[in-house]
ROSE-4610 file (N, C-alpha, C; in Angstrom, 1 decimal, always signed):
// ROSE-4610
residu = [X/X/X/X/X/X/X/X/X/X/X/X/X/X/X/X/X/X/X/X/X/X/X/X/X/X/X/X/X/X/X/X/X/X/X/X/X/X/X/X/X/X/X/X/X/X/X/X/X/X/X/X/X/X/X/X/X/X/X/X/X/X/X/X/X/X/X/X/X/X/X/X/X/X/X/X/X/X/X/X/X/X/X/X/X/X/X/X/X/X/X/X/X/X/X/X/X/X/X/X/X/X/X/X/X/X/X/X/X/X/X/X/X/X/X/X/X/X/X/X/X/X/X/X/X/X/X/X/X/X/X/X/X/X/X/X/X/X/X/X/X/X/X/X/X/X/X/X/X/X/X/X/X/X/X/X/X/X/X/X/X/X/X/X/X/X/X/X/X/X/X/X/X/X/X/X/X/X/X/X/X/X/X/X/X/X/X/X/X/X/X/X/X/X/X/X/X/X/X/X/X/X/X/X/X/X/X/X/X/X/X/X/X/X/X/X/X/X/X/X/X/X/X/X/X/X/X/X/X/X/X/X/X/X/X/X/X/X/X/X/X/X/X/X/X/X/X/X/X/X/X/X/X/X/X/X/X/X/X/X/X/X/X/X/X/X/X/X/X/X/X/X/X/X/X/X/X/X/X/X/X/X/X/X/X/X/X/X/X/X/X/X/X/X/X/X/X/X/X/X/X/X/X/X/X/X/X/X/X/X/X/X/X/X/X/X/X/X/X/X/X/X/X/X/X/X/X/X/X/X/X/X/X/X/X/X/X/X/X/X/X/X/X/X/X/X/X/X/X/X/X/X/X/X/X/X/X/X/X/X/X/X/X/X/X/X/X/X/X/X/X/X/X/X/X/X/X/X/X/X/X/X/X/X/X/X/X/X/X/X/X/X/X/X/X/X/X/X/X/X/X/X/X/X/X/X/X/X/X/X/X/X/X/X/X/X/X/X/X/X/X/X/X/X/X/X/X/X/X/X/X/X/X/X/X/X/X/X/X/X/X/X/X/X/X/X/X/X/X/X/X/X/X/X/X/X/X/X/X/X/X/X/X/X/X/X/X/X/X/X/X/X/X/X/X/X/X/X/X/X/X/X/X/X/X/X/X/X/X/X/X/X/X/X/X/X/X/X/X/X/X/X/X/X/X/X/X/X/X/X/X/X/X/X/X/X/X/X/X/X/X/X/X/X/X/X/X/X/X/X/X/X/X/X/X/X/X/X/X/X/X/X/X/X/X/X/X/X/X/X/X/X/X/X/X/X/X/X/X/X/X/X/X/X/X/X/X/X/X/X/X/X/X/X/X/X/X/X/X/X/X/X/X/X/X/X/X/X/X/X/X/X/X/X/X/X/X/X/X/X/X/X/X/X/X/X/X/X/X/X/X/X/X/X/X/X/X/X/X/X/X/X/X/X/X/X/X/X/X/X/X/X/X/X/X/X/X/X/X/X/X/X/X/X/X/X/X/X/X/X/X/X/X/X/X/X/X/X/X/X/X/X/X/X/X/X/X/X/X/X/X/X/X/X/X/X/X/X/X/X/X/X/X/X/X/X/X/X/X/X/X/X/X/X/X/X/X/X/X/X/X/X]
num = [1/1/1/2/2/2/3/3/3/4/4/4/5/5/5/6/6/6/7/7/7/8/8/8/9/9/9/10/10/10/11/11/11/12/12/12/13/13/13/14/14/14/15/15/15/16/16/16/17/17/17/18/18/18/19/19/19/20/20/20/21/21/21/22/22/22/23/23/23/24/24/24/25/25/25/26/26/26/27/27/27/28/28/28/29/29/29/30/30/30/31/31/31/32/32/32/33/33/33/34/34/34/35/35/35/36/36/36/37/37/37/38/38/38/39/39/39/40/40/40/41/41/41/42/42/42/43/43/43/44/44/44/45/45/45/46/46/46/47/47/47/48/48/48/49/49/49/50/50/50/51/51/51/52/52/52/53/53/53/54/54/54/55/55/55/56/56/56/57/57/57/58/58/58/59/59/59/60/60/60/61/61/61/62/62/62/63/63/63/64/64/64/65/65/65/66/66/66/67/67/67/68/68/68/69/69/69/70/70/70/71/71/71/72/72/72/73/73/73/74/74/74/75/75/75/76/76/76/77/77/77/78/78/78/79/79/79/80/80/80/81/81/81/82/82/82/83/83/83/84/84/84/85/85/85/86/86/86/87/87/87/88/88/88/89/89/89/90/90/90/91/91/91/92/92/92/93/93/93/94/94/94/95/95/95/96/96/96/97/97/97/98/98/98/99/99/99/100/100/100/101/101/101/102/102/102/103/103/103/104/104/104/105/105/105/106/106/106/107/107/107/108/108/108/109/109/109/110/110/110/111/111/111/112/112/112/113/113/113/114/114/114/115/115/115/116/116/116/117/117/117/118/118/118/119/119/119/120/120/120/121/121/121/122/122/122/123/123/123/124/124/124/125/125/125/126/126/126/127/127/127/128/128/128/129/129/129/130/130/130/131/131/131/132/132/132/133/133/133/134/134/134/135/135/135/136/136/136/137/137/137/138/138/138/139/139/139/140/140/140/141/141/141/142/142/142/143/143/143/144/144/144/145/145/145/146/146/146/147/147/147/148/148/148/149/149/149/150/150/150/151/151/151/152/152/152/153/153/153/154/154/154/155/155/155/156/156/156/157/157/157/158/158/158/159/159/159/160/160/160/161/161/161/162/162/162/163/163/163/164/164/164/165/165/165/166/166/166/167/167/167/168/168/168/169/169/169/170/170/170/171/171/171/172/172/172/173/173/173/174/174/174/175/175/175/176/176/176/177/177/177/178/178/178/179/179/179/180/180/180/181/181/181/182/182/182/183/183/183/184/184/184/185/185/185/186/186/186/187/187/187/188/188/188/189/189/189/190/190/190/191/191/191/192/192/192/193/193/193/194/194/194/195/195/195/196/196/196/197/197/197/198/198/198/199/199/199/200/200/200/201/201/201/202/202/202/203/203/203/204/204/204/205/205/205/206/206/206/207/207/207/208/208/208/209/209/209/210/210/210/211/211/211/212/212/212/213/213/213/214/214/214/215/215/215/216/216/216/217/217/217/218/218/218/219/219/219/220/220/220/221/221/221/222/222/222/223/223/223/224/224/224/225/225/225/226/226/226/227/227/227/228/228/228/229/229/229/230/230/230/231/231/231/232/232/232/233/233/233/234/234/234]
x = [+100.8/+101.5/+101.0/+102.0/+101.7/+102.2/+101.2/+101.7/+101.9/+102.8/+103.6/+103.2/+102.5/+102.6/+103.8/+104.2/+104.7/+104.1/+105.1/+104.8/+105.2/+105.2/+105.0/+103.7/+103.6/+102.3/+101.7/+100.5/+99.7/+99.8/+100.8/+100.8/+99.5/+99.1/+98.1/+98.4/+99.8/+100.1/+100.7/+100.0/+100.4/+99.0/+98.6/+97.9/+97.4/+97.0/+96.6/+95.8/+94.9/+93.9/+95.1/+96.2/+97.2/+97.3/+97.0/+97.6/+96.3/+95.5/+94.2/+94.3/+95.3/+95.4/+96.3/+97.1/+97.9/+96.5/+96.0/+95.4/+94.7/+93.3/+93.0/+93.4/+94.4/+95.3/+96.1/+97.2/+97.9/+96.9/+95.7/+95.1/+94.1/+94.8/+94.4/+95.0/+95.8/+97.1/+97.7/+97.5/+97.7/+96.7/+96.8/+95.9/+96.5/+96.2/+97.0/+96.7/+97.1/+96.8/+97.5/+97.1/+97.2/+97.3/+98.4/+98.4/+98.3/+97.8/+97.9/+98.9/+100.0/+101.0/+100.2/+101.0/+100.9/+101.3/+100.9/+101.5/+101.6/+101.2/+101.5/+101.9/+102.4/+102.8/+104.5/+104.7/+105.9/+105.9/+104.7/+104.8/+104.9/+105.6/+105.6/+107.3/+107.8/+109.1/+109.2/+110.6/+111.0/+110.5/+111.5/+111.3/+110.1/+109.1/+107.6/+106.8/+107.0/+106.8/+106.9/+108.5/+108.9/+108.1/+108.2/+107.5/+106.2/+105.1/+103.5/+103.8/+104.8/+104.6/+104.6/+105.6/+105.8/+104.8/+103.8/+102.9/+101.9/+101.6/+100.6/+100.5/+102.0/+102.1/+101.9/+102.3/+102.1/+101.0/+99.8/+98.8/+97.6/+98.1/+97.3/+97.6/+98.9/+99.3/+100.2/+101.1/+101.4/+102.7/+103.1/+104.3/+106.0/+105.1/+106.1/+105.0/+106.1/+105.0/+105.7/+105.1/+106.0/+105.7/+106.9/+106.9/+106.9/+106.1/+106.1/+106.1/+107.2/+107.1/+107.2/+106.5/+106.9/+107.8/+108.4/+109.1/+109.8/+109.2/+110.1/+109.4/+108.1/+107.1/+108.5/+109.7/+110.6/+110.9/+111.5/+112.6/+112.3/+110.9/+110.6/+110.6/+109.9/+110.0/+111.2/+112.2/+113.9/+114.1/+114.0/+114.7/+113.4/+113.2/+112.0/+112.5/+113.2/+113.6/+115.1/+116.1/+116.7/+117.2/+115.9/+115.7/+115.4/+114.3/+113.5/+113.7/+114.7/+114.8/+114.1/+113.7/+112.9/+111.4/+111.1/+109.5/+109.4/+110.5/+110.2/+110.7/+109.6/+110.3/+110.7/+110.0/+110.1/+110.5/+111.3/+111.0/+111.0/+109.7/+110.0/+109.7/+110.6/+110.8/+110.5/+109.7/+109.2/+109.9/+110.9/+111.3/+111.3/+112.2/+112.7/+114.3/+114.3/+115.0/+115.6/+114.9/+115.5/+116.3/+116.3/+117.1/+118.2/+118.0/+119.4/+120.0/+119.5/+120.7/+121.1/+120.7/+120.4/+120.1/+119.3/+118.9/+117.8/+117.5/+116.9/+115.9/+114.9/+113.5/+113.6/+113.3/+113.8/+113.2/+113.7/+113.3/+111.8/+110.8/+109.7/+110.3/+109.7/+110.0/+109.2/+109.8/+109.4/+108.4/+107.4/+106.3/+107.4/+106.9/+107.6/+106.7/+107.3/+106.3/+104.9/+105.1/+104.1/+102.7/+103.4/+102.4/+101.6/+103.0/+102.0/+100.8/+101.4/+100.6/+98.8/+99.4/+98.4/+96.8/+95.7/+94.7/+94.1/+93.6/+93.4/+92.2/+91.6/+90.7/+89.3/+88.7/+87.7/+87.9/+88.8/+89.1/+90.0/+90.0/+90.6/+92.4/+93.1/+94.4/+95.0/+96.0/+96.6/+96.7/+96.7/+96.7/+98.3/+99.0/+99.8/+100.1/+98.8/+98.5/+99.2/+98.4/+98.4/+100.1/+100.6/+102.1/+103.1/+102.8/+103.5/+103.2/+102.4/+101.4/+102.3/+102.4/+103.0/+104.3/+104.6/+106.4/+106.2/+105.8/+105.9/+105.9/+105.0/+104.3/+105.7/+106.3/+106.9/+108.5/+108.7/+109.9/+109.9/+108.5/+108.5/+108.7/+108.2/+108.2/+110.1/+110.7/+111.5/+112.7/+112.6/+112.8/+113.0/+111.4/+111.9/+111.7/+111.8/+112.9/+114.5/+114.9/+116.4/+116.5/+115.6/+115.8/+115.4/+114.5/+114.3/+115.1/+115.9/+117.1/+118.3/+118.5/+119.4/+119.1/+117.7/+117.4/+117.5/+117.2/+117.6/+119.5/+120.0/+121.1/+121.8/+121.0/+121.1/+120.7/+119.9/+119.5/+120.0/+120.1/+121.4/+122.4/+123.4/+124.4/+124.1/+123.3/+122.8/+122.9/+122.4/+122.2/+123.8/+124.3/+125.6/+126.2/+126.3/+127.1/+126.8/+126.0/+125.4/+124.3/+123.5/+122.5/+121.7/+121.1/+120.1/+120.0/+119.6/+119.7/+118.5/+117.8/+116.2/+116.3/+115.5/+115.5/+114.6/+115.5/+114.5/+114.3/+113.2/+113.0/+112.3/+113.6/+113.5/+112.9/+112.0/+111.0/+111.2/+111.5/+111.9/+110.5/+110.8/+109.8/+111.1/+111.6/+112.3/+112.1/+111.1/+111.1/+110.3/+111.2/+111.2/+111.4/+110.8/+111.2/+112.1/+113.3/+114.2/+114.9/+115.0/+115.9/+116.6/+117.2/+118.7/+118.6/+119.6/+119.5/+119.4/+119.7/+119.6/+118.8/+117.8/+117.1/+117.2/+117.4/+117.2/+118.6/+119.7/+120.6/+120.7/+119.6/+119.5/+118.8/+118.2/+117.7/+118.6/+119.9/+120.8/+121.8/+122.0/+122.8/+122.0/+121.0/+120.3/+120.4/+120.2/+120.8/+121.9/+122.9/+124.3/+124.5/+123.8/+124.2/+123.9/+122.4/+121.7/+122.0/+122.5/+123.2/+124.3/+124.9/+126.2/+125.8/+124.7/+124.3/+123.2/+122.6/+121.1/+121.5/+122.0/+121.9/+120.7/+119.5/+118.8/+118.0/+118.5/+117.9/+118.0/+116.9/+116.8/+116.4/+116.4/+116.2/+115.3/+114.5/+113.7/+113.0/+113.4/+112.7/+112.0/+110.5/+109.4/+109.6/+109.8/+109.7/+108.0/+108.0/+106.7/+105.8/+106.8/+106.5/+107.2/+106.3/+107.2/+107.5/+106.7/+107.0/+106.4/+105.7/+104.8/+104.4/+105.4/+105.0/+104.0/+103.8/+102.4/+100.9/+101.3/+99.7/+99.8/+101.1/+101.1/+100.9/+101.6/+101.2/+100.7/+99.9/+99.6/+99.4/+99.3/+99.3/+100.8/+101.7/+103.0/+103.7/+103.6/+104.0/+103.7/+102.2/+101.5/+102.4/+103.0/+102.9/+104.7/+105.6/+106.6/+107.2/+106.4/+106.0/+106.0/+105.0/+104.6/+105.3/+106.2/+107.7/+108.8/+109.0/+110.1/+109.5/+108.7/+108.8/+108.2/+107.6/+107.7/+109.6/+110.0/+111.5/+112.0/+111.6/+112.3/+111.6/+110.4/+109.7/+110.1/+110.3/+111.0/+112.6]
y = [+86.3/+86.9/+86.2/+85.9/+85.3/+85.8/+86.2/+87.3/+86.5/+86.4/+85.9/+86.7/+86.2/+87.2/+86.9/+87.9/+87.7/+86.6/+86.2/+85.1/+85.8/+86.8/+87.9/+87.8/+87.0/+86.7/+88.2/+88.3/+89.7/+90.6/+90.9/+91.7/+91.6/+92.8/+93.3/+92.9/+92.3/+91.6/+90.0/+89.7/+88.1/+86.9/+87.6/+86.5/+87.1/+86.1/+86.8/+88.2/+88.4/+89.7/+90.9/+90.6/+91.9/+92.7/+91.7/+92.7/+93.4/+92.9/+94.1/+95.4/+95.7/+97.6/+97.6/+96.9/+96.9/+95.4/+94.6/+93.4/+93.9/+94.7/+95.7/+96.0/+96.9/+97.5/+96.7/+96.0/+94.6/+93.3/+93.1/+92.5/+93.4/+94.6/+94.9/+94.6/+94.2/+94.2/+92.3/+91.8/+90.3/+89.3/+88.1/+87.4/+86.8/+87.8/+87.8/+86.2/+85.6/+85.0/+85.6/+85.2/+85.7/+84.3/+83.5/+82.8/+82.3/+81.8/+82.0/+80.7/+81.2/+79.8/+79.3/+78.0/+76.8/+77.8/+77.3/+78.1/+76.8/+75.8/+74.8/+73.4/+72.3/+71.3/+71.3/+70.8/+70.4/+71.2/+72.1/+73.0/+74.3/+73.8/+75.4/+76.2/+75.0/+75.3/+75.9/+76.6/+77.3/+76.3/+74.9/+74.2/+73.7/+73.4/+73.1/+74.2/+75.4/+76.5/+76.9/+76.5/+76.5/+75.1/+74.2/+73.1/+73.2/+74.0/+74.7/+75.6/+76.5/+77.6/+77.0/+75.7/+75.2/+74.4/+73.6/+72.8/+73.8/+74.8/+75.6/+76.2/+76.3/+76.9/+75.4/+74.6/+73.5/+73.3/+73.3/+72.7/+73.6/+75.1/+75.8/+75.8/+74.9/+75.2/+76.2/+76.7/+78.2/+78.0/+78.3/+78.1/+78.9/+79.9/+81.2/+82.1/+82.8/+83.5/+84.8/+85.8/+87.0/+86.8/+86.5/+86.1/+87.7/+87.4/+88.4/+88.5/+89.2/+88.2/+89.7/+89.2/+90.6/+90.1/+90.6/+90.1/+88.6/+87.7/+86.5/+86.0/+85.9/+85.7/+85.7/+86.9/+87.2/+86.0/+84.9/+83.7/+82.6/+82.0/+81.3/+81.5/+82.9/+83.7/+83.1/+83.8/+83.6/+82.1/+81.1/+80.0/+79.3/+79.4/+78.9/+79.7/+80.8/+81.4/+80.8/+80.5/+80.2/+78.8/+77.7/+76.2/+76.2/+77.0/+76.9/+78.3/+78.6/+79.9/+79.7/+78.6/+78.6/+79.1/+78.9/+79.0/+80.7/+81.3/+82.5/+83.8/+84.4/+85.4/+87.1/+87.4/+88.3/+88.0/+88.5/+88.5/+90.3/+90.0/+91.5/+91.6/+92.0/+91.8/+93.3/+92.7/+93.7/+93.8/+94.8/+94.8/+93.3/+92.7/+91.5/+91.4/+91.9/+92.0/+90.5/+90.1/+88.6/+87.9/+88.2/+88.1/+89.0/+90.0/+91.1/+90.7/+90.2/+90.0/+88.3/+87.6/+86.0/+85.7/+86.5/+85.9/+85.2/+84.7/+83.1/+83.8/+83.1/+83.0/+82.7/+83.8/+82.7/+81.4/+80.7/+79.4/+79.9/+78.6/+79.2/+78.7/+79.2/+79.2/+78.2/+77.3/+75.6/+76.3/+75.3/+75.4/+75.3/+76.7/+76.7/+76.4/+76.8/+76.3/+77.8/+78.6/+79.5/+78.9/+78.2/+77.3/+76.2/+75.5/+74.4/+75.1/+76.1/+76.8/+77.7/+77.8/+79.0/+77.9/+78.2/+77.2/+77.3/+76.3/+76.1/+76.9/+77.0/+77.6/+77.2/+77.8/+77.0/+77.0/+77.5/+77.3/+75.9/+74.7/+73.7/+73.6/+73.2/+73.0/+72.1/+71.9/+70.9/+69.6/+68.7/+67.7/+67.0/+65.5/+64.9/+64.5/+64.5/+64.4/+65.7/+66.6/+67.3/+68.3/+68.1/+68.4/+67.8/+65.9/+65.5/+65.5/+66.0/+66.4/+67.9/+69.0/+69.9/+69.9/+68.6/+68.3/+68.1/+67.1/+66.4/+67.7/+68.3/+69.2/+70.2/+70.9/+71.8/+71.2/+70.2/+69.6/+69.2/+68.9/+68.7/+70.7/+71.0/+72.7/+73.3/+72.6/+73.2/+72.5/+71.3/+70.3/+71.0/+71.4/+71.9/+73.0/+74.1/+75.3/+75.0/+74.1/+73.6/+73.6/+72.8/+72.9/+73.8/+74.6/+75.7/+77.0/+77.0/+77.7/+77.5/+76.3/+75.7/+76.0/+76.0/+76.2/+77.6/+78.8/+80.0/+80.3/+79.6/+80.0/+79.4/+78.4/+77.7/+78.8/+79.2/+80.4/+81.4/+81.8/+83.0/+82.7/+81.9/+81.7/+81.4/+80.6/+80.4/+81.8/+82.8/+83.9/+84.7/+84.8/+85.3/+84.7/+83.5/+83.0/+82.8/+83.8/+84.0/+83.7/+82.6/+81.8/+82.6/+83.6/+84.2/+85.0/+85.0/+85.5/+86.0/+85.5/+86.3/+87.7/+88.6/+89.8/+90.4/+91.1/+91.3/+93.1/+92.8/+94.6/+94.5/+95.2/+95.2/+96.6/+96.7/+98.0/+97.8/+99.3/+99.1/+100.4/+100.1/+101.8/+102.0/+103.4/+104.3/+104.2/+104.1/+104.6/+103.3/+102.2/+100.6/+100.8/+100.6/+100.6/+99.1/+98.7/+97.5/+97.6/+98.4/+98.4/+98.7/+99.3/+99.9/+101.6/+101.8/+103.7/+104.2/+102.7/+103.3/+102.0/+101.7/+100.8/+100.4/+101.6/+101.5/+100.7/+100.7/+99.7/+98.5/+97.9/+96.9/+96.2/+97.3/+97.2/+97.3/+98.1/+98.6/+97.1/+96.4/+95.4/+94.3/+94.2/+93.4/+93.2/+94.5/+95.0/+94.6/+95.0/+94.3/+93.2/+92.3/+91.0/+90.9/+90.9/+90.3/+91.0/+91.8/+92.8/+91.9/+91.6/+91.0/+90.0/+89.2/+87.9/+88.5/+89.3/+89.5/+90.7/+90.5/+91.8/+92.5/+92.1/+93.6/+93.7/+94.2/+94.4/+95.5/+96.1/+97.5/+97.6/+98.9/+98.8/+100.4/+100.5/+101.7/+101.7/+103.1/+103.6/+104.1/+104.5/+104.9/+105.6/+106.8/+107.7/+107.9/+108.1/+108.2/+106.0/+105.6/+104.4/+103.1/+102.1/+101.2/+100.1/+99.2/+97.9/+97.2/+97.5/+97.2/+98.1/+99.1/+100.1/+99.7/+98.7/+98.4/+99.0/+98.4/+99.1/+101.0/+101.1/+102.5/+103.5/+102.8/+103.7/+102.9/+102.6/+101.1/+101.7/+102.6/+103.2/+103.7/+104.0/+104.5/+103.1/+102.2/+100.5/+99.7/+99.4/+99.4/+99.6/+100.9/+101.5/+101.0/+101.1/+101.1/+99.5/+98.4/+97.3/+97.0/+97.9/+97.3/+97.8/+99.4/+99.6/+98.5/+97.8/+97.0/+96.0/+95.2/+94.2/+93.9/+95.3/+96.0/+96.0/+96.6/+96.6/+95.2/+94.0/+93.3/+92.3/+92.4/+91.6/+92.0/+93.2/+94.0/+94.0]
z = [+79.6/+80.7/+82.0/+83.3/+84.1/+85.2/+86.3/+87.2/+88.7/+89.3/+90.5/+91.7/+92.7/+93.6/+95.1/+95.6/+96.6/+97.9/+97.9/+99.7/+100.9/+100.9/+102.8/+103.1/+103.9/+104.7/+105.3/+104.8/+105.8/+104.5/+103.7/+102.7/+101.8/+101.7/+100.6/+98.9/+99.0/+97.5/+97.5/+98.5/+99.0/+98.5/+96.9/+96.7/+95.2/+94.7/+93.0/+92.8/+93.8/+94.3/+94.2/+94.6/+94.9/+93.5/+92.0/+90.8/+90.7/+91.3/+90.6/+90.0/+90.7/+90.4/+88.9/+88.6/+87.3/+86.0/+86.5/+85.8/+84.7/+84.9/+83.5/+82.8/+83.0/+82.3/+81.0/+81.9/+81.3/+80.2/+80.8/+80.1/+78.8/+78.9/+77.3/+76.4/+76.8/+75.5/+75.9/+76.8/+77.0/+77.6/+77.3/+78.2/+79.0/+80.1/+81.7/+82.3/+83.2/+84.1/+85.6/+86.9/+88.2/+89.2/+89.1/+89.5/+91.1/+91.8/+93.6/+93.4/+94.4/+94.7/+95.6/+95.8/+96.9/+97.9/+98.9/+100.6/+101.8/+101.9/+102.4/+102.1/+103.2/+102.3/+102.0/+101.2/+100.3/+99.2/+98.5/+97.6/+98.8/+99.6/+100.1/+100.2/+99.7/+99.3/+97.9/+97.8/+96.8/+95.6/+95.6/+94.5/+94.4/+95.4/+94.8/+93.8/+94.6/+94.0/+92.5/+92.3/+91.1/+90.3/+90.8/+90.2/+89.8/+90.9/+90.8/+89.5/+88.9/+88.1/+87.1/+86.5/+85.6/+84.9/+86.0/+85.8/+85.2/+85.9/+85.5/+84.8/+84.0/+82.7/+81.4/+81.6/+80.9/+80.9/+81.7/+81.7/+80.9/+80.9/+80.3/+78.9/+78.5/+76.7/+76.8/+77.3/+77.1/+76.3/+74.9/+74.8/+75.1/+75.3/+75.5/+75.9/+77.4/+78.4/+78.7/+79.1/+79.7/+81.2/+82.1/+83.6/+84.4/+85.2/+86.4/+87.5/+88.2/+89.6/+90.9/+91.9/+92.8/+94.3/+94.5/+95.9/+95.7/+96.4/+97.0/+95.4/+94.9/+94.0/+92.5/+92.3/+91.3/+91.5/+92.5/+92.5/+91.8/+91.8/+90.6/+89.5/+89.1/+87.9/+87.5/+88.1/+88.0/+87.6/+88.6/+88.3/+87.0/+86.8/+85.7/+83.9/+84.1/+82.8/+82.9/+84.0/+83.5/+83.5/+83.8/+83.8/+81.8/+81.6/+80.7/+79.9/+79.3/+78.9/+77.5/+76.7/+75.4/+75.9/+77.3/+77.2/+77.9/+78.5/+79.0/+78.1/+77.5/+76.4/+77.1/+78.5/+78.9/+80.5/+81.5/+82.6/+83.5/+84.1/+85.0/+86.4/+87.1/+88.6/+89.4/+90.5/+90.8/+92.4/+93.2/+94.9/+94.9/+94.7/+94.9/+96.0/+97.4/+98.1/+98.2/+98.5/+98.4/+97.4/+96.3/+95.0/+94.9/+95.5/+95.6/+96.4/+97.5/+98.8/+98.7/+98.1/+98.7/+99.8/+100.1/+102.1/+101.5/+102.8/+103.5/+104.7/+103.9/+104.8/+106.3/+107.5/+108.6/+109.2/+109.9/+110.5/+111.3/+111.2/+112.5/+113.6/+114.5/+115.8/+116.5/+117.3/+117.5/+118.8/+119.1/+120.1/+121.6/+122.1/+123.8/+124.7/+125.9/+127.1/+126.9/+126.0/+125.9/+124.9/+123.9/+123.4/+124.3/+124.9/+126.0/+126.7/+127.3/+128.3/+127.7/+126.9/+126.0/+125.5/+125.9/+125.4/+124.3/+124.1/+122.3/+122.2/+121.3/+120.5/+121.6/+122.0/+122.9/+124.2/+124.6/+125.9/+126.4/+125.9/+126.4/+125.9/+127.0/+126.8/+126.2/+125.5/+124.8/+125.5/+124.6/+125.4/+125.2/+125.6/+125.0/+123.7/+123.2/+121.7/+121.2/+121.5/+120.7/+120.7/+121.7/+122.0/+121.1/+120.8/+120.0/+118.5/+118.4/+116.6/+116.5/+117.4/+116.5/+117.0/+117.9/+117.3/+116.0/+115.8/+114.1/+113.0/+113.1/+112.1/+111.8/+112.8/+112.9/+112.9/+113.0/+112.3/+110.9/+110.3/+108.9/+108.8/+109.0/+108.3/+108.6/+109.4/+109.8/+109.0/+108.3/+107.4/+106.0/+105.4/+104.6/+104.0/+105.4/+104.8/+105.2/+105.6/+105.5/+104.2/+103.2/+101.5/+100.8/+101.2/+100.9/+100.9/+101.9/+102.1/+101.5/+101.1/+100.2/+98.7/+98.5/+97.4/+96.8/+97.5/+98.0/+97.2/+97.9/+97.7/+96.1/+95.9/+94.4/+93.3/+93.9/+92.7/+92.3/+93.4/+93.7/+93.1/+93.6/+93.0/+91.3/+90.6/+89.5/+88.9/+89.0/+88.4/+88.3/+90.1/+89.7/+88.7/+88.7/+87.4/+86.1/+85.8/+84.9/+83.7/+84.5/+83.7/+83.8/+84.1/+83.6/+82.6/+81.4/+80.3/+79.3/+80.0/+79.7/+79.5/+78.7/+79.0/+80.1/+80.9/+82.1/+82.7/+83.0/+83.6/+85.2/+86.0/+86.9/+87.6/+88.5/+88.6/+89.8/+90.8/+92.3/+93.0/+94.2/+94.3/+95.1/+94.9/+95.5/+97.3/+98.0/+99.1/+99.9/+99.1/+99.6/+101.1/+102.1/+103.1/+103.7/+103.3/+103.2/+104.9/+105.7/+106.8/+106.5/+105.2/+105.1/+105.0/+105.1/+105.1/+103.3/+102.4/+100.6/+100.2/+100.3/+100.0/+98.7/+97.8/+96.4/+96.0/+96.4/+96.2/+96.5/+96.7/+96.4/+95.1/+94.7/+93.2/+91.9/+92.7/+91.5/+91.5/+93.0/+93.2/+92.1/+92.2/+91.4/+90.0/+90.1/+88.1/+87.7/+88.5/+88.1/+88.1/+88.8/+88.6/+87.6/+87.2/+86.1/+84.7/+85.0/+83.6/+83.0/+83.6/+83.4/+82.4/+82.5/+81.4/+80.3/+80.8/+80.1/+79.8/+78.3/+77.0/+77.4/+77.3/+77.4/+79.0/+79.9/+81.1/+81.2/+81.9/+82.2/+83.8/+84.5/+86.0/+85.9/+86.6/+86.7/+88.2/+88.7/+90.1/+90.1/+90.8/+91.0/+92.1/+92.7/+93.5/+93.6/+95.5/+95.7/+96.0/+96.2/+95.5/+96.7/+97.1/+98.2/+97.4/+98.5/+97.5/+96.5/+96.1/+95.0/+94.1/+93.5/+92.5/+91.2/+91.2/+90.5/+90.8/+92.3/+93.0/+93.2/+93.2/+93.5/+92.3/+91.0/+89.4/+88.5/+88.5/+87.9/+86.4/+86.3/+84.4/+84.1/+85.1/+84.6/+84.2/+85.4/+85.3/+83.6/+83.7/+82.6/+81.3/+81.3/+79.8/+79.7/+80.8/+81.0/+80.6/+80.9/+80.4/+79.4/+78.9/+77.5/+76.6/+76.7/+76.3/+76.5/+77.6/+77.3/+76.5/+76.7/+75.9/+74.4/+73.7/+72.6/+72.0/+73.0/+72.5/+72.3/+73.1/+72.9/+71.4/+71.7/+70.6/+69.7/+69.2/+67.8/+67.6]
């Protein structure tokens, strides 16, 4: 089993450390891995990303894995089961807002006269140099989430049209705080898509529960898990 963490920067589940509270558990019954993605660079796109999960599943021998993915962390999951649906025998998605809606990461925001102005670390001001160094930097970054947002929508669309066919279990927490007044429909929007191709998907809410209902039940999750893919193994 190979567990995906979300890319929300600042988040308490934005790095392998986040499954702690479900990892025990899961690793009774599999031999887990907790993968940390790439975060900068060229792997800091979708498709590096997807490229990093694949390598790292190859390199450890794995021939068939149960994928786990939480948030933005579901979209490789996703595009990797349905690039490679021989090597992915389970998928389960955890508040993956991004996958329900197809939205797109936003652009960063290019250096203004607040950056000029603002001094560096130390006290001293930027220099000419250093003005035209994070032009460069921030046009490569701004570069490729242009492909990364493309890539975004490749997936998306990919799924609506039905290539995903993995069997997948989708786990939401009820009191997702998404900006919307029914948060939880975006979990059910989710299910429908993915229902539509994948015979055995299931969708389950966790009341009491945000965005990471792993960290929040980590023995209800746990067992809920290892019911679905008990069912499917058999």
């Amino acid at each position: 089993m190979v567990l995906v963490h979300t890319g929300q920067w600042g988040s308490a589940a934005s790095s392998a450390e986040g499954w702690l509270p479900v990892f025990p558990s899961l690793a009774a019954h599999f031999h887990v891995y907790a993968v940390d993605m790439t975060g900068s660079g060229q792997e800091s796109t979708m498709q590096g990303r997807v490229r990093h999960l694949h390598r790292f599943i190859e390199t450890l021998g794995i021939s068939q894995v149960h994928l786990v993915g939480h948030a933005r962390g579901a979209l490789p999951g996703a595009r990797l089961a349905i690039d490679h649906p021989e090597l992915v025998q389970t998928l389960t998605l955890f508040d993956s807002n991004i996958m329900a809606s197809g939205g797109n990461p936003p652009p960063p925001t290019p250096p203004g006269s607040s950056t000029r102005s603002r001094p560096l670390s130390g006290g001293f001001s930027p220099t000419p140099e250093d003005e035209e160094w994070i032009r460069q930097v921030t046009g490569r970054i701004r570069q490729g989430l242009c492909s990364s947002n493309s890539t975004f929508q490749e997936d998306y669309s990919a799924i609506q049209a039905g290539g995903l066919k993995t069997p997948t279990l989708i786990i939401w927490g009820f009191n997702e705080p998404s900006g919307t007044t029914q948060p939880y429909r975006l979990g059910l929007e989710l299910f429908k898509m993915i229902s539509k191709s994948a015979d055995q998907a299931q969708l389950h809410f966790f009341n009491q529960a945000v965005t990471a209902p792993y960290r929040d039940h980590p023995g209800a999750v746990t067992h809920l898990m290892l019911s679905f893919i008990g069912r499917v193994l058999n």
